[in-house]
N, C-alpha and C positions, 0 to 999 in steps of 0.2 A: 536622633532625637535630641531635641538641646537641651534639655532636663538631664538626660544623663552624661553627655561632654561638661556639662559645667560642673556636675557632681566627678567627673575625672579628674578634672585640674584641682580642684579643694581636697579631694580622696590623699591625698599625699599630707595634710598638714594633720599634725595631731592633736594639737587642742580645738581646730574649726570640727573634727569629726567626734569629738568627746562632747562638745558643747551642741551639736545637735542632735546625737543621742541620746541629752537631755531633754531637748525641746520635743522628738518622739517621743520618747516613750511619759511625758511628762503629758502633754497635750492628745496622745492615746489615753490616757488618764482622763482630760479633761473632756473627753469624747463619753467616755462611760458616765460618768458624771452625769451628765447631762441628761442623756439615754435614763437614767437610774432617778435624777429628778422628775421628766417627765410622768415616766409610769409612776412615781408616788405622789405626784401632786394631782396629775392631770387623768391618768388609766390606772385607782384601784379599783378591785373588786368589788370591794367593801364601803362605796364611797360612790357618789355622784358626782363631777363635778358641775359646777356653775359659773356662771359670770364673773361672779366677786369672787372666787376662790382661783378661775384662772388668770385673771387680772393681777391679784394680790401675788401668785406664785413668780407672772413675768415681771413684775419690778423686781421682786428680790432678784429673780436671777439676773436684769437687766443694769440696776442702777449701780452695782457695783464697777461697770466699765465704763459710764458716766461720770461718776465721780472720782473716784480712785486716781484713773489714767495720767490726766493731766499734772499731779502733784505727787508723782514719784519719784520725778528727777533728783530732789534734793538729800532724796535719803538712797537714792542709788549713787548717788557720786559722794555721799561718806562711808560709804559701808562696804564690806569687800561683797563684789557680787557671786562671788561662789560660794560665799557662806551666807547668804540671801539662798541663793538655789540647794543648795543641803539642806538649812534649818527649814525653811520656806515648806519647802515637800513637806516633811516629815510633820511640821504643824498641819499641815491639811489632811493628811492621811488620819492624823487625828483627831480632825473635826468633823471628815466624815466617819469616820467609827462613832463620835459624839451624834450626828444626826441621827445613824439607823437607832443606835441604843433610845434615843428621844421619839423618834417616829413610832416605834412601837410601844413605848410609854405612855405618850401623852398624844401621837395624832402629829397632824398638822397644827401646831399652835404657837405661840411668839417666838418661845424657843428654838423650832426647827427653822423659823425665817430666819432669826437673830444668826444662828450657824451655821445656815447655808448662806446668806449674806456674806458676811466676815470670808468662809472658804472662796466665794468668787471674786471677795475684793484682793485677798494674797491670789489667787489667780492671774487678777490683770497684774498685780507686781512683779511675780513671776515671769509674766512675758515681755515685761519692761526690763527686768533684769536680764533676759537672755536675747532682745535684742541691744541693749547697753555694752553689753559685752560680745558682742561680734565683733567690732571693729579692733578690740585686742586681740583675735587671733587668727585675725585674716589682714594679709595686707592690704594697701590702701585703693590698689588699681586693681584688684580680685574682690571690692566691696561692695560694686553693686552687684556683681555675680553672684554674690554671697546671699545680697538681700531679696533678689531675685529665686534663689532657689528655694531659701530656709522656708518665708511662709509660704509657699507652696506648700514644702514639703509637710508641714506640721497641720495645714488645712488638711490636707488631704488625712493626717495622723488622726486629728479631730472627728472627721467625718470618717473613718475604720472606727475607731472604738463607738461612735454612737450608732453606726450600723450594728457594730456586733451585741451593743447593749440591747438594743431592741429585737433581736434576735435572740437573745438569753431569756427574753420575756416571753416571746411567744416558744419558744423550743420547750421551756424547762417546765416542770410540772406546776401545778398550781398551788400557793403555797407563802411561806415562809421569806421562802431559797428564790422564787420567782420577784418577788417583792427587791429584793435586794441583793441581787447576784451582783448588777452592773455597779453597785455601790463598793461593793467589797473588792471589786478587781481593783475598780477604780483607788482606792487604797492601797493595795500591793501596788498597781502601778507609781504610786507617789514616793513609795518606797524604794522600787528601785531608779525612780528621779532621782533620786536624792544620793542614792548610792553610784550614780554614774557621776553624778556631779563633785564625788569624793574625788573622781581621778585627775581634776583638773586641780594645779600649782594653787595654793591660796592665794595668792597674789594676780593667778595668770589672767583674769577678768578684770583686774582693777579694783576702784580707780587709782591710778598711776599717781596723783597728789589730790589726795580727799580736801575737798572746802568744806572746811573748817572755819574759814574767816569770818562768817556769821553763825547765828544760831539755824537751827531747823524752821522754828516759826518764822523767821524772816525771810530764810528762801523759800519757804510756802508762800507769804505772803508776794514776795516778789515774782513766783511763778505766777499768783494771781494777777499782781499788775501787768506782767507783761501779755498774758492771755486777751484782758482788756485791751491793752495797745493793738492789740492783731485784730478783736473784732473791730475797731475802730479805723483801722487801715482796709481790712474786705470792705466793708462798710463805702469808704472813699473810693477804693477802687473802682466797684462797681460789679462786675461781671463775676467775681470769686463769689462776693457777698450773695448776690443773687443765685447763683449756683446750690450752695448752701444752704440758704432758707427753701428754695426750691425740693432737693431733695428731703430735708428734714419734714417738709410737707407732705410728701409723696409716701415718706417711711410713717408717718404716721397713718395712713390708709394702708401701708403692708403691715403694720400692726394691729388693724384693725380686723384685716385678713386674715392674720395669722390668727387670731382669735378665734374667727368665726369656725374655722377649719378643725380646731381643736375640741370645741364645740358641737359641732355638727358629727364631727367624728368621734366624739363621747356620745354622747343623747341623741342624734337625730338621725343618722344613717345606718345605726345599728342597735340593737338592745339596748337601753342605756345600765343594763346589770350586766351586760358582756364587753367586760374590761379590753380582754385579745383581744374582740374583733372590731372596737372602738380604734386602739391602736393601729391593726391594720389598714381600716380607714382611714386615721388621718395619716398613715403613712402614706397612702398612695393620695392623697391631694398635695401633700407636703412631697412627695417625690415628682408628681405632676411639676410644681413651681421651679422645684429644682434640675429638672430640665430644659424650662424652660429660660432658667439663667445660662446652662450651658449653651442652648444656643445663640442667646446674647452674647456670648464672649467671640462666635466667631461672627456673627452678622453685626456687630459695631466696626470693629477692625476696617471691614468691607462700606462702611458708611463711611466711618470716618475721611476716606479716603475721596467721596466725592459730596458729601456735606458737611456743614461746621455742626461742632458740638453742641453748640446749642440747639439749632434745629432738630437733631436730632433728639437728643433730651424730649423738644413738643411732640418728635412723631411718639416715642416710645412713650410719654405718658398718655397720649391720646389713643393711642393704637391699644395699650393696655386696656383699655375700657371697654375694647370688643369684649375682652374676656371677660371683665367685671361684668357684663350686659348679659352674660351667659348664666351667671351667677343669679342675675336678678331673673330671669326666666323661669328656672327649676332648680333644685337643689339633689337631684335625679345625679346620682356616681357618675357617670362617662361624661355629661355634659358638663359636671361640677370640675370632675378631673380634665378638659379642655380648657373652662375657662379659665384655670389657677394656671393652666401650660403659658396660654398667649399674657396671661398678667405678667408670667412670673418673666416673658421676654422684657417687656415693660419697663419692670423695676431693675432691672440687672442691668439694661440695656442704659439706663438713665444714670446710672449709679456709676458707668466707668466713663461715662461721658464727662459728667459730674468732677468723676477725681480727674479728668484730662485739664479741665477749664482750671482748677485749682492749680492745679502741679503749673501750669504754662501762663496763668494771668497774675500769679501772686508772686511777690519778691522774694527769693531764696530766704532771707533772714525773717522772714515770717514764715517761710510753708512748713516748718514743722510744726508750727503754733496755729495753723491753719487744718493740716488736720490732725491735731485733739481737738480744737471748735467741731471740727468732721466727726470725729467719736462722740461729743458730748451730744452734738446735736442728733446723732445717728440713733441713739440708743434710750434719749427723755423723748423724741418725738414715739418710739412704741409706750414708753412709760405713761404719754399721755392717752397713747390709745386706749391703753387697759384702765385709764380712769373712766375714759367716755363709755368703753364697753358696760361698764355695771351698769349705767345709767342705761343705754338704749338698746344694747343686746338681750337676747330672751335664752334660755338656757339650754336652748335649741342650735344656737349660735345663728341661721342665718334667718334673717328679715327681709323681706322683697323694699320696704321704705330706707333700711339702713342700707341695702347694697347700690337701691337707686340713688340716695343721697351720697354714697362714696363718689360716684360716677361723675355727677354733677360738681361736685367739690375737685376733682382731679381735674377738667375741664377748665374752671373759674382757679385754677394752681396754675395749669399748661398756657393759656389765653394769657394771665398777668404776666407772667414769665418772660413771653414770647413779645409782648407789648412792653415791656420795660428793657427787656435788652435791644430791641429795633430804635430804640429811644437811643441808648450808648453805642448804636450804631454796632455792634456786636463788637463793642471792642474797650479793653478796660480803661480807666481814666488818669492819668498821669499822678502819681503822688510821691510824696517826697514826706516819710514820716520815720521821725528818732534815727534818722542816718541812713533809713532803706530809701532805693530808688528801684523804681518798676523794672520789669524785665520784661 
C-alpha cells in the first residue's frame, strides 16, 4: 500500500513524526468540534432548527477559512511556528470551554458565534502553521511525499473524531453529558496538541530569518496586492479563471444541498422534537454524498485518462442532476439517499478535475495564490448559499421549485462553461504578468 511505504521512509525522522502527531491528534480535535457544533446548533432537543438559524451557524463555521487563510503568511514567517502550535492549542481549548460555559448560559446568541468564530479562525492558523513548517523537517526531495501523505492523514484524523462525535451523541444518555461530550474531548484533544508540540526544538519549525523588514500591516497588505495580481493573471489566462468560477458556482448548489439535507433531516424526515433520530437522518444523506465522492476519486483517475478535464468537469455537473432530479421527485429516505449518492459523484468528480486544470494551466509563481483564490472562493460560494437559503428554503429544507431551480441553474453553469472554454479552444492563453510566464 503506498500510504504505508511513504509513512516508512518519513518513520525514521524525529521532528516529521513529532510534527504530525500534532497535526493528529490536533485535527482529531478539530473532527470533534465539529461533530459537538453540529448537534448544538443544528440537533438540540430543546430547540428546532430553521433556515436562518442553520444558515447563520454555516457562516460562522464557514467564513473563518475564507478569510483567515490567505493572510497568515506574514505572521507565520515572524513568529516561531512551535510556539504558534503550543499557545495556538491551549487558546482554543479555552474558547471551547468558553463556548459550552455560554451555550448553556445564554443559548445560541452573539457570543457563542463571536467564539466559535475566533476558534475556527486559530484553526485555519493552526493548519497554516503545521504545514509552514513541514518543509523544516523534511528534506527537500522527501517533500512531496511528505505533502502527499500528511493531509491524507489528518483528513482522515478529521473525519475519526466527527464519526466518533456523533457517536457520543447518539450512544450517550440524553442529557447534559450528551450535549457536550464531543466538545469536552475536543478540548482535551487541544491539550495534548499542544503538549506534543512542546517536544519539537523551539526553533525546529522556524522561520529560519523572521521578516522583519516591514511591518505586519504592510505584509498583509502586500498579501493583498499580490492575491489581486493572481486574480488578474487566471483572469488572462483563461482556463484557470474559468475552472474556478466554475466550481465556486457549482459549491454554491452543494451548499445549498447541504442545507436542505440538514433540514430535512431536522424537521421533515423525522419528528422534528426527535433530536437522535434527525441526526441519524442527516447522517445517512450526508454519508450517501460522501460515498459518493469516494467513488469519484477512482472514476476521474479512469476518465482522465481518455478525456480532458474539462469535459469532464460538464459530464459530472450534468450527470449530477440525475441525482438532484431524484430529489425533486420525492423527499421519500432511499430515493433521497440515491439522489445525494449520484450528486455527491458529481461534485467530487468536478472538484479534482477542477484542481487538475489549476495545478497544470497556471504558472508555478502563482499556483499557490491560486489556490487560496481556490479556498476563498470554495467556502463564500456556501456562505452565499446559506444567505439565499433564509430567503427561499422552508424549514422543512426541501422544495420541489428550489430543487428544480438548482437543476436548471447547474445546467446554464455546465453549458457556459463548456461554451467558453470550446471558445479558448480548451487551451490556456499565453501571458506574461510581474515576471511569470505560462507553463
Amino acid at each position: 500500500m503506498r500510504l504505508v511505504d511513504d509513512l516508512k521512509v518519513l518513520s525514521r525522522n524525529s521532528g516529521f513524526k513529532k510534527l504530525l502527531g500534532v497535526r493528529l491528534v490536533s485535527q482529531t480535535g478539530d473532527g470533534m468540534l465539529q461533530a459537538g457544533l453540529a448537534s448544538l446548533f443544528f440537533f438540540r432537543a430543546d430547540e428546532m432548527a430553521d433556515a436562518a438559524s442553520v444558515a447563520a451557524a454555516l457562516v460562522v463555521m464557514l467564513l473563518p477559512f475564507s478569510v483567515v487563510g490567505p493572510f497568515t503568511g506574514p505572521f507565520l514567517d515572524r513568529w516561531r511556528r512551535r510556539q504558534v502550535l503550543v499557545y495556538g492549542n491551549v487558546v482554543r481549548a479555552i474558547l471551547v470551554t468558553l463556548t459550552i460555559l455560554a451555550m448553556n448560559r445564554w443559548g445560541q446568541g452573539a457570543i457563542v458565534y463571536m467564539l466559535v468564530l475566533i476558534t475556527l479562525g486559530i484553526s485555519r492558523f493552526m493548519l497554516s502553521g503545521l504545514s509552514a513548517g513541514l518543509p523544516t523537517v523534511v528534506a527537500e526531495e522527501r517533500l512531496l511525499m511528505a505533502n502527499s501523505v500528511v493531509p491524507t492523514l489528518g483528513g482522515i484524523a478529521t473525519g475519526a473524531g466527527a464519526v466518533i462525535g456523533f457517536l457520543l451523541r447518539l450512544f450517550l444518555p440524553g442529557g447534559e453529558a450528551q450535549q457536550i461530550a464531543s466538545l469536552v474531548i475536543a478540548t482535551l484533544l487541544y491539550i495534548g496538541a499542544s503538549y506534543v508540540a512542546r517536544t519539537l526544538g523551539k526553533d525546529e519549525l522556524g522561520p529560519e530569518h523572521p521578516d522583519v523588514s516591514h511591518s505586519v500591516v504592510q505584509q498583509v497588505a502586500a498579501a493583498a496586492r499580490d492575491l489581486g495580481d493572481a486574480v488578474v493573471y487566471l483572469i488572462r489566462r483563461g482556463t484557470p479563471g474559468l475552472a474556478l468560477v466554475t466550481m465556486a458556482l457549482h459549491r454554491f448548489v452543494y451548499g445549498m444541498e447541504l442545507i436542505t439535507i440538514i433540514l430535512a433531516g431536522r424537521n421533515l424526515l423525522v419528528d422534528s422534537y426527535d433530536a437522535d433520530g434527525g441526526l441519524t437522518a442527516f447522517g445517512a444523506l450526508m454519508g450517501a454524498m460522501v460515498v459518493g465522492h469516494f467513488v469519484a476519486v477512482i472514476l476521474t483517475p479512469i476518465a482522465h485518462e481518455r478525456i480532458a478535464p474539462s469535459h469532464w468537469i460538464f459530464i459530472c455537473l450534468t450527470g449530477g442532476t440525475a441525482g438532484q432530479l431524484l430529489i425533486v421527485w420525492t423527499h421519500e429516505l432511499i430515493i433521497f439517499m440515491v439522489g445525494m449518492f449520484v450528486f455527491g459523484i458529481g461534485v467530487q468528480g468536478a472538484k479534482i478535475a477542477v484542481d487538475t486544470i489549476v495545478q497544470s494551466d497556471t504558472a508555478d509563481a502563482y499556483r499557490g495564490r491560486a489556490f487560496s483564490i481556490y479556498d476563498v472562493l470554495f467556502n463564500m460560494a456556501e456562505c452565499a448559499a446559506a444567505g439565499l437559503a433564509i430567503v427561499v428554503l422552508p424549514n422543512e429544507g426541501w422544495s420541489r421549485p428550489v430543487q428544480l431551480g438548482l437543476v436548471i441553474f447547474v445546467w446554464v453553469v455546465a453549458l457556459t462553461y463548456r461554451h467558453l472554454v470550446q471558445k479558448l479552444h480548451n487551451t490556456p492563453r499565453e501571458v506574461t504578468l510581474n515576471g511569470a510566464t505560462p507553463e
